[in-house]
C-alpha distance (Angstrom), angle and dihedral (degrees) to the residues before:
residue distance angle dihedral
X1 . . .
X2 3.82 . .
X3 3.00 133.4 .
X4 4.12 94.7 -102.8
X5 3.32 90.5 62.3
X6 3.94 97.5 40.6
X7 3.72 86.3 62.3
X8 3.95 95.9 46.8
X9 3.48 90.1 60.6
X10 3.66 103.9 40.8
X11 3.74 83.4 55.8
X12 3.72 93.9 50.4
X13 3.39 93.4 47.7
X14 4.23 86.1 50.1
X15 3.49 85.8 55.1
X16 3.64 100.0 49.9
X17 3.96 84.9 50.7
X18 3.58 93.1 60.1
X19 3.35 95.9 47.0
X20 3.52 94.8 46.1
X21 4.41 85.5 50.6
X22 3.70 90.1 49.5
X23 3.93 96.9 45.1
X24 4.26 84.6 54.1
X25 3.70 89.5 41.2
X26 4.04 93.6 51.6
X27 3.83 92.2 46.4
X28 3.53 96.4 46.0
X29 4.32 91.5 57.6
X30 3.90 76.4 48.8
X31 3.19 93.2 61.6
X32 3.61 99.8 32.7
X33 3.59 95.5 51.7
X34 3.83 91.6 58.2
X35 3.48 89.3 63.0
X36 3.80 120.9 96.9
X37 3.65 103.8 -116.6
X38 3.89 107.2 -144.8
X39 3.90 99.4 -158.3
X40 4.04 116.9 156.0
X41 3.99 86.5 -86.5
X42 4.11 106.5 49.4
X43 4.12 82.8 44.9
X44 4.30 84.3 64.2
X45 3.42 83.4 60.1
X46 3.79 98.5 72.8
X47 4.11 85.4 46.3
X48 3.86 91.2 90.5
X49 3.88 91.0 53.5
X50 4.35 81.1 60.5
X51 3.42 91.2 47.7
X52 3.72 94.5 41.4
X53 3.78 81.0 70.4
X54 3.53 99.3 62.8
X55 3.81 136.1 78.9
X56 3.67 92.2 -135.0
X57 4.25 114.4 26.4
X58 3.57 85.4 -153.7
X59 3.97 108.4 41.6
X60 3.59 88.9 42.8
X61 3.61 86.8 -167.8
X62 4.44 117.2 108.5
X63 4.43 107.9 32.8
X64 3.37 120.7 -112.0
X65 3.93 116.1 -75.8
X66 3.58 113.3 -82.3
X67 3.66 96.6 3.3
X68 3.78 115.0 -179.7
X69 3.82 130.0 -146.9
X70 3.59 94.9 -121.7
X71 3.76 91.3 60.5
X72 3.82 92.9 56.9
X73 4.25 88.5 48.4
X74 3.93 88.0 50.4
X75 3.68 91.3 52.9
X76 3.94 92.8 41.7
X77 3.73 87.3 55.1
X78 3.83 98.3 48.7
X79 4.00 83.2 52.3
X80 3.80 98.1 47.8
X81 4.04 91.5 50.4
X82 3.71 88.9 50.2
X83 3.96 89.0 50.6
X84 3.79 83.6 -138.7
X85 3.72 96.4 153.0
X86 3.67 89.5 166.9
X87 3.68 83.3 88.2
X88 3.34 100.6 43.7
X89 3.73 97.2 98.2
X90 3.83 94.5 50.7
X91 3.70 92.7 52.9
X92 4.10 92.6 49.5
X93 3.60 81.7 52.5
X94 3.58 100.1 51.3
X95 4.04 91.2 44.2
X96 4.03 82.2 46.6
X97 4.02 83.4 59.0
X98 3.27 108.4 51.9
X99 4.27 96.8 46.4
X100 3.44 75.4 55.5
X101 3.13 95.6 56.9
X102 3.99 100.4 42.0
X103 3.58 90.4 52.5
X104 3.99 95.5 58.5
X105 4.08 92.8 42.4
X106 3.64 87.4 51.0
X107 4.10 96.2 57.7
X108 3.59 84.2 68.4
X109 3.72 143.5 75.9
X110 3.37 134.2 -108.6
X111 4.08 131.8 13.8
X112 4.41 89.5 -76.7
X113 3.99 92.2 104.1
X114 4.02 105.7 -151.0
X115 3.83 85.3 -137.4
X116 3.84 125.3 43.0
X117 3.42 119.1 148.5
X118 4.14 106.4 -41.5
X119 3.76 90.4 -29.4
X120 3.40 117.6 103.5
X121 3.64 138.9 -173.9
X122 4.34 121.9 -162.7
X123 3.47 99.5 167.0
X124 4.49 102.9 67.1
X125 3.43 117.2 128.1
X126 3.93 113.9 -107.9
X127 3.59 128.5 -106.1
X128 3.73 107.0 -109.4
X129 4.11 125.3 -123.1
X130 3.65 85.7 38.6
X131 3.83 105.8 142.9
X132 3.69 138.5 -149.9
X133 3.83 92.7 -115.2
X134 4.16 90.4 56.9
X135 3.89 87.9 53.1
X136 3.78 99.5 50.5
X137 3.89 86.8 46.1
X138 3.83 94.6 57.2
X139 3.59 88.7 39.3
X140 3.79 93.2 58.2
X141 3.74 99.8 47.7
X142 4.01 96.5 42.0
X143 3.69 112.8 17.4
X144 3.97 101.6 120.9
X145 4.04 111.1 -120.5
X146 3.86 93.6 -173.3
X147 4.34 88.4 -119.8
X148 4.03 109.4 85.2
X149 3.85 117.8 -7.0
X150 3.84 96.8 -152.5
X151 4.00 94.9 36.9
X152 4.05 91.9 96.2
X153 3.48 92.4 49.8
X154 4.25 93.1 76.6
X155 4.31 89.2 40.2
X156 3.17 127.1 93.9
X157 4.17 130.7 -136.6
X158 3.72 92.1 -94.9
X159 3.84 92.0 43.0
X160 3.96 91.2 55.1
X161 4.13 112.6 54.7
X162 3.86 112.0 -150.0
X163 3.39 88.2 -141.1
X164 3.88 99.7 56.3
X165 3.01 95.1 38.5
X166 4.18 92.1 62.4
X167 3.93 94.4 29.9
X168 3.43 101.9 42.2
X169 3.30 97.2 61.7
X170 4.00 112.4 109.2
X171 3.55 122.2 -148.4
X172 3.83 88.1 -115.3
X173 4.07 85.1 55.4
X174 3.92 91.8 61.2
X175 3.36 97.7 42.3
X176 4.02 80.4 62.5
X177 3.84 84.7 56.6
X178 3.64 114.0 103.6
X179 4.10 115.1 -146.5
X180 3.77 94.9 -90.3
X181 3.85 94.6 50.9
X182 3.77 87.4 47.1
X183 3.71 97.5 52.8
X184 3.75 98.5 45.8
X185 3.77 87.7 52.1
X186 4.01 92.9 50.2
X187 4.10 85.9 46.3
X188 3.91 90.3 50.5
X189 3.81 90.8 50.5
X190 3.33 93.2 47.1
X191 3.71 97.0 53.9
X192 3.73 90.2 40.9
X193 3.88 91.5 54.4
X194 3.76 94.3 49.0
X195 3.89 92.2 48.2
X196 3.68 92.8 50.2
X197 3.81 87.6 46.9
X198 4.10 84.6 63.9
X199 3.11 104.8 32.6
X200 4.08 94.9 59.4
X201 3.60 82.5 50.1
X202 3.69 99.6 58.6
X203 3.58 90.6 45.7
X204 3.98 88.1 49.0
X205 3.58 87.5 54.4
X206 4.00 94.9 45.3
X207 3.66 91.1 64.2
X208 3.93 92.4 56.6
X209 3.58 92.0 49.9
X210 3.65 87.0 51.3
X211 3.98 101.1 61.2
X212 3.76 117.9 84.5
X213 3.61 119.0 -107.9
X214 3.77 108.8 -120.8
X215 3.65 144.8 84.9
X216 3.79 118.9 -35.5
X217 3.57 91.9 23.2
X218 3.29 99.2 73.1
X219 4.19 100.1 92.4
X220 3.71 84.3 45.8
X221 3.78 96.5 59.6
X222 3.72 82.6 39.7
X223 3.90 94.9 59.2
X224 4.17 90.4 36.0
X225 3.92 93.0 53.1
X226 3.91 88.6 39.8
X227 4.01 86.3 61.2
X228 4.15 94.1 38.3
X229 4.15 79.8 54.7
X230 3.70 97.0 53.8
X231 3.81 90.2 43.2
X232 3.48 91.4 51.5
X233 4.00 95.5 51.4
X234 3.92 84.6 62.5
X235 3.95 97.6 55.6
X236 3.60 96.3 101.6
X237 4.08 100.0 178.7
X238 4.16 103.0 96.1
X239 3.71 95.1 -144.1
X240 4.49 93.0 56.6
X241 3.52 82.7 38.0
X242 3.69 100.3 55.4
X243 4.04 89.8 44.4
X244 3.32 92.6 49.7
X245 3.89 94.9 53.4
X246 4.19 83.9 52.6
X247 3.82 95.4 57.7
X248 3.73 90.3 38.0
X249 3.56 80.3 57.9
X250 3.98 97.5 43.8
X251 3.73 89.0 56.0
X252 3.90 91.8 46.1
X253 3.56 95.9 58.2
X254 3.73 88.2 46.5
X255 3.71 88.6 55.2
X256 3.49 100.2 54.7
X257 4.07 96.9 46.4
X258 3.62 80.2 52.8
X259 3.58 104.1 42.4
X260 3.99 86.4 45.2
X261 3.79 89.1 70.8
X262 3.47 103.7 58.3
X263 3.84 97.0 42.1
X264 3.77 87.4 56.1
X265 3.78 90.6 52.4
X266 3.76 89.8 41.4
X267 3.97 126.8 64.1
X268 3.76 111.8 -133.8
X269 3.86 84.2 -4.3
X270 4.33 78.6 124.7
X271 4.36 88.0 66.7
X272 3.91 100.2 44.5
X273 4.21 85.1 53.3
X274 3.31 100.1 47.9
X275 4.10 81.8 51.0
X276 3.96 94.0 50.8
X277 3.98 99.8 45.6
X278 4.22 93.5 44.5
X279 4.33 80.6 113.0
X280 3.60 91.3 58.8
X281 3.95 107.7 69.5
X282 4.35 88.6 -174.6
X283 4.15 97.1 54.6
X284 4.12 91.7 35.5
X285 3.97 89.1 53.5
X286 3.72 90.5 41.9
X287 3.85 91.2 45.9
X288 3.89 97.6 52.0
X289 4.30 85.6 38.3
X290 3.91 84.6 61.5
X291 3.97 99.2 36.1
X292 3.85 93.1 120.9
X293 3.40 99.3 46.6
X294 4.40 87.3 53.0
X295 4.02 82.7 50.6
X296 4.08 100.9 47.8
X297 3.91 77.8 47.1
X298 3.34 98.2 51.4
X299 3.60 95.3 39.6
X300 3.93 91.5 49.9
X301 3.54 87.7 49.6
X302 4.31 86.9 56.5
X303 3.51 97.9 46.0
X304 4.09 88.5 42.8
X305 4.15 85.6 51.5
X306 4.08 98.4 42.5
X307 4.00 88.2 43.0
X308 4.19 84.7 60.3
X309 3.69 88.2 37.1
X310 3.94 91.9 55.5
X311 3.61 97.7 43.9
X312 3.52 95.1 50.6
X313 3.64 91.5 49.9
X314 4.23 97.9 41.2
X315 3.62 82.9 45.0
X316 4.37 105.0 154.9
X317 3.82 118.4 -152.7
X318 3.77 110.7 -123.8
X319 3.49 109.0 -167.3
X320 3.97 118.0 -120.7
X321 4.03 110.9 -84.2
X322 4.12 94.3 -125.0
X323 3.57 122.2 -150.0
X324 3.26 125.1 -160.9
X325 3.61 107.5 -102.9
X326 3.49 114.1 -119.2
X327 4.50 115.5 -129.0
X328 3.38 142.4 150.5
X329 4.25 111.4 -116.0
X330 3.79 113.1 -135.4
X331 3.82 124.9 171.5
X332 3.26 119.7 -90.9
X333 3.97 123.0 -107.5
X334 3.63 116.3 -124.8
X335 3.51 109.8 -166.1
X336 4.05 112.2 -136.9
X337 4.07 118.6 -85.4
X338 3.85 113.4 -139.7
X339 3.68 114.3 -164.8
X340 3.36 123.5 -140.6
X341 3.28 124.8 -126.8
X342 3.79 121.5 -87.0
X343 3.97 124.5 -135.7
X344 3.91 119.9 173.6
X345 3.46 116.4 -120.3
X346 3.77 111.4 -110.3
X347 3.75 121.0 -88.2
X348 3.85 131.6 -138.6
X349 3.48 124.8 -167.5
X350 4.13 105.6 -131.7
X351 3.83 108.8 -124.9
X352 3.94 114.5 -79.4
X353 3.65 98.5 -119.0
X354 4.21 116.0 131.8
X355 4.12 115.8 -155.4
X356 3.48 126.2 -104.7
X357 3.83 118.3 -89.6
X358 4.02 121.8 -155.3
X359 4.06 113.2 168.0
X360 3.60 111.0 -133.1
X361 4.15 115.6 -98.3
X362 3.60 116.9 -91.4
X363 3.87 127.1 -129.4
X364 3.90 114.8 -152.9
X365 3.90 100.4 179.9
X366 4.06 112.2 109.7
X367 3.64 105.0 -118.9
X368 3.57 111.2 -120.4
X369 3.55 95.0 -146.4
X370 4.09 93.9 63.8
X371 4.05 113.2 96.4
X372 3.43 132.9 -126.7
X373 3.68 129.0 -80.9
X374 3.37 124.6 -126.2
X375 3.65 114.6 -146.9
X376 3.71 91.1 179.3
X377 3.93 96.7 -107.0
């Protein structure tokens, strides 16, 4: 092969090369250009979809009215596949917000949510069994401290005390607050209040239910249902209040069937009661309300004890009712008599002398003194 032809196909062969670069080059810019390119300017255009999720774009502070939890994961998403981690923080936030916000609209009843959007209600009745425990729990993982929003998400109940968490709080903390932070913090302590409010009471009225009914007890139930009363003025929810005003009433009624008893039994027992329960305002009314029942008792119970009294004094002697016995007549045994034997007693003969006679002397002198007989001549 010449040279001629040497050169016509290294050429060729240089051509084919460059087409072959430039094909490889033109698909790659295909390909390249299809990609989303996530420069500093395309990632501001997922910012609206943040903003989207607040009531106010530029407060940033309550979430958009009737916000959904599948909106927040779509948005999460969109930010994980752009490995934008720059937002990151603001989404934790926002997902921080509304669990926040769940758990206060759920303490209460019905389907009126006391925060929806920037609307919010203080005033909804609560939902009823809630307990203590359940408040203090929600109150550690979401009540705001003004340091990190999201930092009570990862602790735990024990990790987070109640009491830090409300005390601790500076004034320069709050004023770090935005207006959503601040309102679920004011709902929380208002729940929290109200709860406390009840529960004190039902433990109040625990302890009267606990003390025995009877005599010498009486000014300590007195005292005990005194303190349950002035408890119970303070429970401000309607709902607790109204339950507490049935039990109250429960144990009231028990009271007086109780109470009843022993001032039937006792005389005057009626005064020294209505003496030891003057601190509680429920069992005085209730004892003066049933003051003629206690005295138709009490004067059953005297007529009862003089009847018994009479009749064992009056009491008339009836003799026995006899009835003839009933037996069987057999004859009785006589048991043989042995005589002993007889022996005379000895005899003696007395002495064979006879007593001396002598006749009595004789006077033959008449008497003068005699009178006459008359021989009828």
């Amino acid at each position: 092969m010449n040279n001629a032809v040497k050169g016509l196909v290294l050429a060729a062969l240089v051509v084919v090369l460059v087409l072959v670069l430039r094909f490889y080059s033109f698909r790659e810019s295909q390909t390249i250009a299809e990609q989303p390119v996530f420069t500093e300017s395309s990632i501001q255009t997922n910012e609206p979809n943040l903003s989207e999720l607040y009531q106010d774009e530029n407060a940033r502070d309550f979430l958009r009215t009737d916000i959904t939890l599948e909106e927040i994961d779509a948005i999460e998403a969109e930010i994980v596949a752009a490995d934008a981690s720059q937002y990151e923080e603001e989404i934790a936030i926002i997902r921080n917000k509304f669990e926040a916000q769940t758990a206060v609209n759920d303490l209460f009843e019905g389907e009126e949510k006391a925060i929806n959007g920037d609307q919010v209600i203080e005033n909804l009745p609560l939902k009823e069994n809630l307990t203590l425990k359940q408040i203090e729990e929600i109150i550690a993982e979401y009540y705001f401290d003004g340091t990190d929003e999201t930092q009570n998400a990862s602790l735990n109940f024990w990790q987070v005390s109640i009491v830090s968490a409300q005390e601790e709080a500076s004034s320069a903390d709050v004023a770090e607050l935005d207006a959503f932070e601040q309102t679920i913090n004011r709902l929380l302590d208002y729940v929290n209040n109200r709860i406390e409010q009840y529960q004190q009471a039902v433990d109040a009225l625990k302890d009267v239910n606990a003390i025995t009914i009877e005599d010498g007890q009486i000014g300590v139930i007195g005292q005990t249902m005194r303190n349950f009363e002035m408890l119970l003025e303070k429970v401000e929810e309607e709902s607790y209040h109204t339950k507490l005003e049935e039990d109250a009433t429960t144990y009231v009624d028990r009271f007086i069937d109780e109470i009843s008893v022993l001032i039937a039994e006792i005389p005057g027992y009626y005064d020294l009661v209505l003496v030891a329960l003057e601190p509680s305002e429920l069992l005085t009314q209730a004892l003066i309300a049933n003051q003629d029942q206690f005295e138709l008792a009490s004067l059953e119970e005297e007529e009862t004890t003089e009847i018994e009294v009479a009749s064992s004094e009056e009491e008339v002697y009836l003799p026995p009712v006899y009835s003839e016995p009933e037996y069987s007549w057999s004859e009785p045994y006589y048991p043989p008599v042995s005589e002993p034997p007889y022996s005379e007693p000895p005899y003696s003969e007395p002495p064979a002398s006879e007593p001396q006679y002598s006749e009595p002397p004789i006077d033959e002198s008449p008497s003068e003194d005699l009178p006459e007989t008359n021989t009828g001549e």
